[in-house]
C-alpha positions in Angstrom: -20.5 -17.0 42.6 -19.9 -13.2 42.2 -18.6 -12.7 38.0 -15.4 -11.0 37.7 -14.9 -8.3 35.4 -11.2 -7.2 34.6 -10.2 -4.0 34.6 -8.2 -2.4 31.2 -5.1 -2.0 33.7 -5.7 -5.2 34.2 -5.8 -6.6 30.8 -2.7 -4.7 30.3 -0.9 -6.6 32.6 -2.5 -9.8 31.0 -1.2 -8.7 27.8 2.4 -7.9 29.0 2.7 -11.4 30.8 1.6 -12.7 27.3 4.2 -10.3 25.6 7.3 -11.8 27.9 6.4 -15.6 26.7 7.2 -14.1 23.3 3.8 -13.8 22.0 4.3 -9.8 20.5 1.9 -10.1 17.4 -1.5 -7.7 18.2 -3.9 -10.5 16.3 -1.9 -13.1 18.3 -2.1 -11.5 21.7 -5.8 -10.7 21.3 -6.7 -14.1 21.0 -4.6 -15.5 23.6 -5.8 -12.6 25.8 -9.5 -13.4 25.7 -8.8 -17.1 26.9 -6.5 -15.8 29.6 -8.5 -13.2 30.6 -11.8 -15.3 31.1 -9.4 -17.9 33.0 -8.2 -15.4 35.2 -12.0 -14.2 35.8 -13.2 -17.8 36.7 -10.1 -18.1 39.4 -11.1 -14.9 41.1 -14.6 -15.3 41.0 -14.1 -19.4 42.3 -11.9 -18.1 44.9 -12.5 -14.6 46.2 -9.5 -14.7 48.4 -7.1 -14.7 45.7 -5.3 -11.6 44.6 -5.1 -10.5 41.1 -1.8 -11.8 40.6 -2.5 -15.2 42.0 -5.3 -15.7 40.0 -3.1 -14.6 37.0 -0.7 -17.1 37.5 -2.8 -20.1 38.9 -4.8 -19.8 35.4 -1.7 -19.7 33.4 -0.6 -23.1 35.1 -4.2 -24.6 34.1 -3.0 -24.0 30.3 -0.1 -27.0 30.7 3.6 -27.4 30.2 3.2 -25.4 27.0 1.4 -22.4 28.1 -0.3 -20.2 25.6 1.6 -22.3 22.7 -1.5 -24.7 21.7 -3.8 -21.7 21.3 -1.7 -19.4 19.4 -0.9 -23.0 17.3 -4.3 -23.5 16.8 -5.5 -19.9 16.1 -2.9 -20.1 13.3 -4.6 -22.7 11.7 -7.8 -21.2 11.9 -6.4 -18.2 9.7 -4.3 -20.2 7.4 -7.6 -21.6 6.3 -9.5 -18.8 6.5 -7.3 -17.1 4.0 -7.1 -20.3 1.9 -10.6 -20.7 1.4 -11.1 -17.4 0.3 -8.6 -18.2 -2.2 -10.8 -20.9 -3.4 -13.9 -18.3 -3.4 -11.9 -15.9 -5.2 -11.0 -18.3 -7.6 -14.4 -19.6 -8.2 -15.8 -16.0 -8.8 -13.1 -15.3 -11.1 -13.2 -18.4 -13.4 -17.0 -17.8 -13.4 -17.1 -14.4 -14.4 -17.7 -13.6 -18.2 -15.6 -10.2 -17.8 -12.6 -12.4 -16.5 -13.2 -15.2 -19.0 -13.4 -13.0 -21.8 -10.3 -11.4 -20.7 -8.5 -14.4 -19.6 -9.2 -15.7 -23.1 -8.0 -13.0 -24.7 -5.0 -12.9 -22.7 -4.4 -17.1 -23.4 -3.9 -15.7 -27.2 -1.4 -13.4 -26.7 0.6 -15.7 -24.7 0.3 -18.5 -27.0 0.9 -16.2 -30.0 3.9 -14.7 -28.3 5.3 -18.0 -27.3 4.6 -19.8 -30.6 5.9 -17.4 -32.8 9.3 -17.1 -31.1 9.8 -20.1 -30.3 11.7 -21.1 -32.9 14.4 -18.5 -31.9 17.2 -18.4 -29.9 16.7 -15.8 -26.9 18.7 -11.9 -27.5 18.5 -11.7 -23.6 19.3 -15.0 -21.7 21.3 -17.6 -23.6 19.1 -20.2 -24.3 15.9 -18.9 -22.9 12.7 -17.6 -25.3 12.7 -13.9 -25.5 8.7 -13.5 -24.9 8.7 -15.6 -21.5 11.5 -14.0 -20.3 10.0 -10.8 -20.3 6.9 -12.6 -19.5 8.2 -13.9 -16.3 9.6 -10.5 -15.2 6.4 -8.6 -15.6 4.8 -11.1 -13.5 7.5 -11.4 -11.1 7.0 -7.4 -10.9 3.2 -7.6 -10.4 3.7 -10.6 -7.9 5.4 -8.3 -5.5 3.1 -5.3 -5.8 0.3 -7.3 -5.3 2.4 -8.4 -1.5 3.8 -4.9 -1.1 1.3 -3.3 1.3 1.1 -6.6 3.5 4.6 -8.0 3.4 6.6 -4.2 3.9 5.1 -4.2 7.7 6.8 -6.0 10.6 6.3 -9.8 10.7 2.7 -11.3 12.0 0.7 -14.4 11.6 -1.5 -12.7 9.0 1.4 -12.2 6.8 2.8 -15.9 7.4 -0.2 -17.2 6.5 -0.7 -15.1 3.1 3.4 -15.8 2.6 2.7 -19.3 2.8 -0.1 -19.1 0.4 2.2 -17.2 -2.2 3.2 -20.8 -3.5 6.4 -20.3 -4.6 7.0 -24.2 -6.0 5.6 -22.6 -8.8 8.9 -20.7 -9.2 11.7 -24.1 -10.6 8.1 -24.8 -12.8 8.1 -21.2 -14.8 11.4 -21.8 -14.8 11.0 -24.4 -17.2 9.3 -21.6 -19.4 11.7 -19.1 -19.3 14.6 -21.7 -20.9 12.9 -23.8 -23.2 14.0 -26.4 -24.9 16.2 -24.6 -28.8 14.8 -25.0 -32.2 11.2 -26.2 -30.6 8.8 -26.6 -33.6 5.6 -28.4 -35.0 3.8 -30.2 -32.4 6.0 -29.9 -29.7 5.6 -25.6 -29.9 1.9 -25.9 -29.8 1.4 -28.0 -26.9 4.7 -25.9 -24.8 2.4 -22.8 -26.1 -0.9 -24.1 -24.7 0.6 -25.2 -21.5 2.3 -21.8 -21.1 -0.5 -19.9 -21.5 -3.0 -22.3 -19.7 -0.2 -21.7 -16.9 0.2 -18.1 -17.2 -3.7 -17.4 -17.5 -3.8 -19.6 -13.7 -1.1 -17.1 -12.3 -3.1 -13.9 -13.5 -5.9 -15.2 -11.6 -4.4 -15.7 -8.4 -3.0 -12.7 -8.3 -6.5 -11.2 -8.6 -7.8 -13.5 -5.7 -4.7 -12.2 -3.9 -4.7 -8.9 -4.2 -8.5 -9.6 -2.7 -7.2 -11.0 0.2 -4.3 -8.9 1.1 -7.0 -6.0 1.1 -9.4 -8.1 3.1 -6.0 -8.4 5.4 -5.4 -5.6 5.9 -8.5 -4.6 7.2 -8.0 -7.5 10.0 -4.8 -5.8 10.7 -6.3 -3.0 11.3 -8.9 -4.0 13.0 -6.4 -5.9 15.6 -4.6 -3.2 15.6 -7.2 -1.0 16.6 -8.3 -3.2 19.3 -5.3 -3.6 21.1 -5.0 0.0 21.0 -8.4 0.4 22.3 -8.5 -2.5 25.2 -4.5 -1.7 26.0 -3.5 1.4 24.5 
């Protein structure tokens, strides 16, 4: 048996039959197009009387009732947890680091300073809510999106779903709890809010340095998709 090698017309043509069963995203497409493609080779290789197109569409009805859906399913997951176990590196190398522990400490003293001391107080800005984690919780929000600006401001893709769903925002109702505490809170009861805020806040620091890791590792798989499509279909 003779192998089959496609031609780049050809692999366009692959990758616009991919494009009309709504799969449009460049890393998605690539990875469907290199099972497609090497299905495609095998039928016209097996049988030599078969055209291009029949090959094309006798090895898209060897991929089932759903099509190309289970691979682009399963390709998801595979970067999902790529991404989230470079969170957990990330992590790991931060919360060993003496530079970040020494800063993270001294960061966990501010916030429980800043918390303790006005927490007696009624908030100037928000009815109810301390004045220090209000401001707190805006800086961070602000940082938050800047970290996600370079990823999340281009069109929609699976490498941006999967960093969106890692940016965890049940953690959102939880600093809300911060940002209003409860009036008059004193003694014992300001200490331990104080150590859990800062404990909590010193956690969100540090993901947003493991982020803003992986959004630059991203975008140099964007790129590299991007680049590739270009390159095999441009």
């Amino acid at each position: 048996m003779n192998k089959v090698v496609l031609t780049k017309a050809q692999l366009k043509i692959l990758a616009d039959y991919i494009a009309r069963r709504g799969f449009t995203d460049p890393v998605v497409v690539m990875e469907i197009l290199d099972h497609f493609a090497c299905k495609v080779e095998e039928k016209m290789a097996q049988y030599p009387s078969y055209s291009f197109e029949e090959a094309m569409y006798k090895a898209h009805e060897e991929f089932g009732v759903r099509g190309f859906q289970p691979i682009a399913a399963e390709f998801e997951k595979a970067i999902a947890k790529k991404y989230k176990m470079q969170m957990r590196d990330q992590l790991k190398k931060i919360f060993t680091s003496p530079l970040y522990i020494a800063i993270f400490l001294a960061l966990a003293v501010v916030f429980y300073k800043g918390l303790y001391t006005t927490a007696p107080h009624p908030g100037t800005f928000v009815e109810g809510a301390n004045d220090f984690v209000f401001w707190a919780g805006i800086v961070y929000f602000g940082v938050f999106l800047a970290v996600r600006w370079n990823v999340f401001r281009k069109p929609k893709s699976l490498v941006r779903g999967s960093l969106g769903a890692m940016s965890n925002y049940w953690y959102v109702p939880f600093a809300m709890n911060f940002i209003a505490p409860p009036k008059h809170l004193a003694g014992n009861s300001a200490i331990v809010y104080s150590v859990a805020f800062s404990i909590y806040m010193v956690f969100l620091i540090a993901r947003e340095i493991a982020m803003f890791r992986i959004i630059r590792t991203a975008e140099k798989d964007i790129a590299e998709a991007d680049n590739n499509y270009n390159a095999v279909l441009g």
